[in-house]
C-alpha positions as CSV (number, residue, x, y, z in Angstrom):
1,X,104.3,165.4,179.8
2,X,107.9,164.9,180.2
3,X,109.8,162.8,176.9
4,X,111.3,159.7,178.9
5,X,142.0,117.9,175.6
6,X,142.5,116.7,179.6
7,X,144.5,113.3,181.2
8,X,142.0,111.9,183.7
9,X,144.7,110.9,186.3
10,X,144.4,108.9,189.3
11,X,147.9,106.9,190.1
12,X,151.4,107.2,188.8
13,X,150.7,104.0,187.5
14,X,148.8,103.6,184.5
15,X,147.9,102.0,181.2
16,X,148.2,103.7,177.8
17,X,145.7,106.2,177.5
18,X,142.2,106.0,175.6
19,X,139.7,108.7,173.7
20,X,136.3,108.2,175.1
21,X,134.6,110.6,173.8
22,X,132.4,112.0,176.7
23,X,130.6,114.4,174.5
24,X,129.9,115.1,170.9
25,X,133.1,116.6,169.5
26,X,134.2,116.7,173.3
27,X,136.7,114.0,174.0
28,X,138.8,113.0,177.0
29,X,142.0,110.9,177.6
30,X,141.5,107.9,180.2
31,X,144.1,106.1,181.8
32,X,143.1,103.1,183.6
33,X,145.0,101.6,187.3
34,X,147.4,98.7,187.3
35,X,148.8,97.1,190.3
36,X,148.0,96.0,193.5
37,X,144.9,95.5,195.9
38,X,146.2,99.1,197.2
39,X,145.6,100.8,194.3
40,X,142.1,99.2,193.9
41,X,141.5,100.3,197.4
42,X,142.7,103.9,196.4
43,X,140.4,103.7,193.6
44,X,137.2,102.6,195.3
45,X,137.6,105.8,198.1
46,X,138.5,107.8,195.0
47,X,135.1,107.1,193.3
48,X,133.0,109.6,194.8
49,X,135.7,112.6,193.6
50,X,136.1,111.1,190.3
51,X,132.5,111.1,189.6
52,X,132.0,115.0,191.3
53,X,135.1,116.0,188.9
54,X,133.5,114.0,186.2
55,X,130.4,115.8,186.4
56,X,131.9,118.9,186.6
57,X,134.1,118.8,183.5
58,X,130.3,117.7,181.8
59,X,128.4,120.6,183.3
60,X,131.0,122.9,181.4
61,X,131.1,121.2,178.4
62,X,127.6,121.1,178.2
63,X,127.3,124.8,178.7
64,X,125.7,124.7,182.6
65,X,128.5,126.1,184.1
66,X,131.8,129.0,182.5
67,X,130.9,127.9,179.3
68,X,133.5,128.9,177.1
69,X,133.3,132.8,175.2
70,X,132.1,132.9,171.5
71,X,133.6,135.1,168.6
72,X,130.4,136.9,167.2
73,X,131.2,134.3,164.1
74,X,131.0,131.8,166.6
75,X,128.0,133.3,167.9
76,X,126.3,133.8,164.9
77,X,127.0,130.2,163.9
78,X,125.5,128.2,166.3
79,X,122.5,131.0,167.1
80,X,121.2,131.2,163.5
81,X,120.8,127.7,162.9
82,X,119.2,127.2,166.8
83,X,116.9,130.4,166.0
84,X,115.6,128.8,162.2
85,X,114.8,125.7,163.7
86,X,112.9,126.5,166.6
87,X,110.9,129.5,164.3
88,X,110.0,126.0,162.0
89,X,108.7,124.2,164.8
90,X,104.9,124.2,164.4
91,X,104.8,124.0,168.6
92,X,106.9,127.6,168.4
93,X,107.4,129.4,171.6
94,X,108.6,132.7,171.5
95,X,110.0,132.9,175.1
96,X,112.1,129.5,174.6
97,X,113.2,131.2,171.4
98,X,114.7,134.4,172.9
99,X,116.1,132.2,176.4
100,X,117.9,129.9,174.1
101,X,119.3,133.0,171.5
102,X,120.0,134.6,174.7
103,X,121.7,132.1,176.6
104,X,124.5,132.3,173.9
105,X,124.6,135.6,173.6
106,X,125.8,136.0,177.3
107,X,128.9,134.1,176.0
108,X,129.9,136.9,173.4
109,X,133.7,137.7,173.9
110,X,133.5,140.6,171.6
111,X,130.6,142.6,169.2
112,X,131.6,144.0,166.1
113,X,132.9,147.8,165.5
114,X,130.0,148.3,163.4
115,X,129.5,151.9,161.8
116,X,126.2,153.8,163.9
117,X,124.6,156.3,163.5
118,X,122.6,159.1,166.1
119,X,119.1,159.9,166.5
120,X,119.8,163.4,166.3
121,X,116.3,164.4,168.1
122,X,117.4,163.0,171.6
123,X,120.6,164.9,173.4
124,X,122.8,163.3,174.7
125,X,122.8,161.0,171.5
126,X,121.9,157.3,171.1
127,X,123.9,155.4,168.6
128,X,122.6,152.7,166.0
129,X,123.6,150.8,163.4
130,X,123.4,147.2,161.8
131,X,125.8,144.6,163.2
132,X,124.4,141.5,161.5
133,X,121.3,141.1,158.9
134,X,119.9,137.8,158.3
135,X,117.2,135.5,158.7
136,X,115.1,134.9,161.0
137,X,116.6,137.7,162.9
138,X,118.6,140.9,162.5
139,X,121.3,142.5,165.0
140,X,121.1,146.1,165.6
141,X,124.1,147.7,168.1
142,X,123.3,150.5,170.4
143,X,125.8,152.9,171.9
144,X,124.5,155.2,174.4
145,X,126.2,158.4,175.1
146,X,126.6,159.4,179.1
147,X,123.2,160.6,180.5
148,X,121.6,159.6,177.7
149,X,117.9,158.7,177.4
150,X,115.9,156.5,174.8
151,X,112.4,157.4,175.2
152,X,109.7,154.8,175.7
153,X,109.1,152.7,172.3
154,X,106.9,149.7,171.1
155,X,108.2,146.2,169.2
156,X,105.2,145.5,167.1
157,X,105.0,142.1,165.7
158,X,108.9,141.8,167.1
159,X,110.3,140.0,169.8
160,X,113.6,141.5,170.7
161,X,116.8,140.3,173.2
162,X,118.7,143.2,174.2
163,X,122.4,142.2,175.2
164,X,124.2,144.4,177.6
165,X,128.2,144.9,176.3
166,X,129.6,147.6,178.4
167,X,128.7,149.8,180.7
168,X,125.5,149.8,182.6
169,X,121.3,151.2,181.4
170,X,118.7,150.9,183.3
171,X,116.1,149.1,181.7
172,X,112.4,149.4,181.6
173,X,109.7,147.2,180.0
174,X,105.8,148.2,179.7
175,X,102.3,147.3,178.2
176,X,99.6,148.7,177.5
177,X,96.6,148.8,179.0
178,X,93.4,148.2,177.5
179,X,93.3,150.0,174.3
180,X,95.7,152.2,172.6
181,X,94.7,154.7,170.2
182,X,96.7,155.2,166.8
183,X,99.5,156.6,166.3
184,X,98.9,160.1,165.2
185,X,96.1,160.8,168.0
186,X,96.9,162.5,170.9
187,X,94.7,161.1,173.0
188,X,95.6,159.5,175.9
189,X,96.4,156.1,177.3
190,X,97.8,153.8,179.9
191,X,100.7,152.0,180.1
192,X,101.8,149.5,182.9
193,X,105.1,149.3,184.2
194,X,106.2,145.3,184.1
195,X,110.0,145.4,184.4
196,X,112.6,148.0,185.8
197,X,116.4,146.6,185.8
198,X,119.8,146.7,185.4
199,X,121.6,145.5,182.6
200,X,125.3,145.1,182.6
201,X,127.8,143.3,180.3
202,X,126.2,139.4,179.5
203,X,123.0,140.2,181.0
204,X,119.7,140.0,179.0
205,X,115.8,141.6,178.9
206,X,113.8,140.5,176.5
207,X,110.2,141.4,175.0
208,X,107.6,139.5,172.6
209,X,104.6,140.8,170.6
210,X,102.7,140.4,173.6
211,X,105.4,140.7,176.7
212,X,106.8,143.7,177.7
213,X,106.6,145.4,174.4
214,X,107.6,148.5,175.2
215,X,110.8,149.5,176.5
216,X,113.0,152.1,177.6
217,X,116.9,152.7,178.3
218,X,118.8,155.6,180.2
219,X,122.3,155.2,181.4
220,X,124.4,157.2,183.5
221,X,128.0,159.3,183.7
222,X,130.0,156.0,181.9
223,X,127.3,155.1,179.2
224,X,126.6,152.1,177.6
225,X,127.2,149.8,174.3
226,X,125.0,146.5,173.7
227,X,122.8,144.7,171.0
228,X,119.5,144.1,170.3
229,X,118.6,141.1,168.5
230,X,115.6,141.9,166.5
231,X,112.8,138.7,165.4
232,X,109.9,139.6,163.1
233,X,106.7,137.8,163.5
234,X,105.3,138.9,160.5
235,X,105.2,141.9,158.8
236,X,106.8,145.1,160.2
237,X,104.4,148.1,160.3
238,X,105.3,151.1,161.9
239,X,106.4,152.0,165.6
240,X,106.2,154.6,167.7
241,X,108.1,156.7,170.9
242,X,106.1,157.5,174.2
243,X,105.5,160.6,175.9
244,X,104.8,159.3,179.7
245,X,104.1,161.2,182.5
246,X,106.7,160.6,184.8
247,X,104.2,160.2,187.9
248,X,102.7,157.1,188.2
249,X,98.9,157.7,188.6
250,X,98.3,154.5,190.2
251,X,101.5,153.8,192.1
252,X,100.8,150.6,193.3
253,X,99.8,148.9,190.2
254,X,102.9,151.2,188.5
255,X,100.4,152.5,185.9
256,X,101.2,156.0,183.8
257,X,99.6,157.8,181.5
258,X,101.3,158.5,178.2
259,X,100.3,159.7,174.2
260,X,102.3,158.2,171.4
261,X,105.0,160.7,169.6
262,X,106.2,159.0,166.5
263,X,108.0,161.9,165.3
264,X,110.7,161.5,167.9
265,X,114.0,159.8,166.3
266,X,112.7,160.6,162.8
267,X,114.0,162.3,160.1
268,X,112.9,165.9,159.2
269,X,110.2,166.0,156.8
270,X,112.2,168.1,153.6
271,X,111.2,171.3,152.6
272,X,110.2,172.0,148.9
């Protein structure tokens, strides 16, 4: 076992402009033609751009195309709210929850310089600490030290959207297969590779209670730096690292074999 505000102009010659507000909060200035049967002319072969440029400035503003960077207070402001009231919604979907959470967070201009600290078990070190803590989800930041790995690990009862910042990690998700046993046998078990990637800065991977709940990072000579936005779905019990043979023993199906090793990232147990 190996441990793995914009002038909408079309003519010089205009009206006094007028806020119609295209959006909410999102407003635009419109100037209207005046003249002669020319300028109507100009404005009916005009049309078809007007309406492409119209429907481009709407995409934007709408978010479907370079929508504007957020602050992480920015972030945090329109995410929480989005996050509480889809978690409320008695039709609750865990995937539209993590897309939509997600979807801003690819829009994060910055992350805070929060203080982390290692898992002093795994060389090169991996980097953790609390960025934000609130409700319904908490933000834990990751920084990954060149070469580093961070072993196989489950999410249970969590659903988690892991943000890359800087850098680039190479991503795996897995799930088990069949039955696991607990946590402190070492018998063994199989795991099925579902995801293998490569996350960069705005890019996103996420898991549920029942998707892809296990994961695993490793980066390379540069490192890495990202979040992991962190949902409970109940209470939290406890979670475990992997110890996965590196050789698939079904290849096609991308299926290991692996034991669970809970002691890996912990703390020393004191000695009296």
């Amino acid at each position: 076992m190996r441990k793995i505000f914009a002038d909408n102009d079309l003519a010089t010659s205009k009206t006094p402009g007028k806020e119609v507000e295209v959006l909410p909060g999102v407003y635009e200035r419109r100037h209207f033609l005046v003249g002669s049967l020319a300028t109507a002319a100009a404005v009916v072969a005009l049309s078809g751009t007007a309406r492409s440029v119209s429907g481009q400035e709407t995409a934007k503003a709408s978010g479907l195309t370079g929508a504007a960077k957020l602050t992480w207070d920015d972030f945090l402001k329109q995410a929480v709210p989005v996050a509480q009231q889809l978690i409320a919604d008695p039709a609750f979907n865990v995937d539209e929850y993590l897309y939509r959470i997600g979807s801003l967070a690819t829009r994060l201009q910055e992350i805070p310089n929060s203080p982390l600290g290692p898992y002093k078990t795994v060389d090169p070190r991996v980097w953790f600490g609390p960025s934000f803590r609130g409700s319904p989800f908490f933000i834990i930041q990751w920084r990954m030290e060149p070469g580093a790995l961070l072993p196989p690990h489950n999410h249970p009862h969590a659903s988690v959207c892991t943000v890359g910042y800087e850098g680039e990690v190479r991503l795996r998700n897995f799930e088990i297969v069949g039955e696991a046993p607990d946590y402190h046998s070492q018998k063994v078990f199989r795991v099925r590779e579902t995801r293998n990637e490569t996350m960069t800065a705005g890019r996103i991977s996420t898991l549920s209670p029942s998707r892809d709940n296990i994961h695993c990072f490793q980066v390379g000579k540069e490192g890495a730096r990202g979040i992991d936005i962190n949902t409970l779905h109940g209470t939290m019990p406890p979670y475990s690292f992997l110890d996965m043979n590196e050789k698939p023993i079904d290849s096609d199906r991308r299926i290991f074999e692996a034991v669970w090793n809970p002691q890996l990232g912990q703390a020393p147990a004191s000695k009296s």
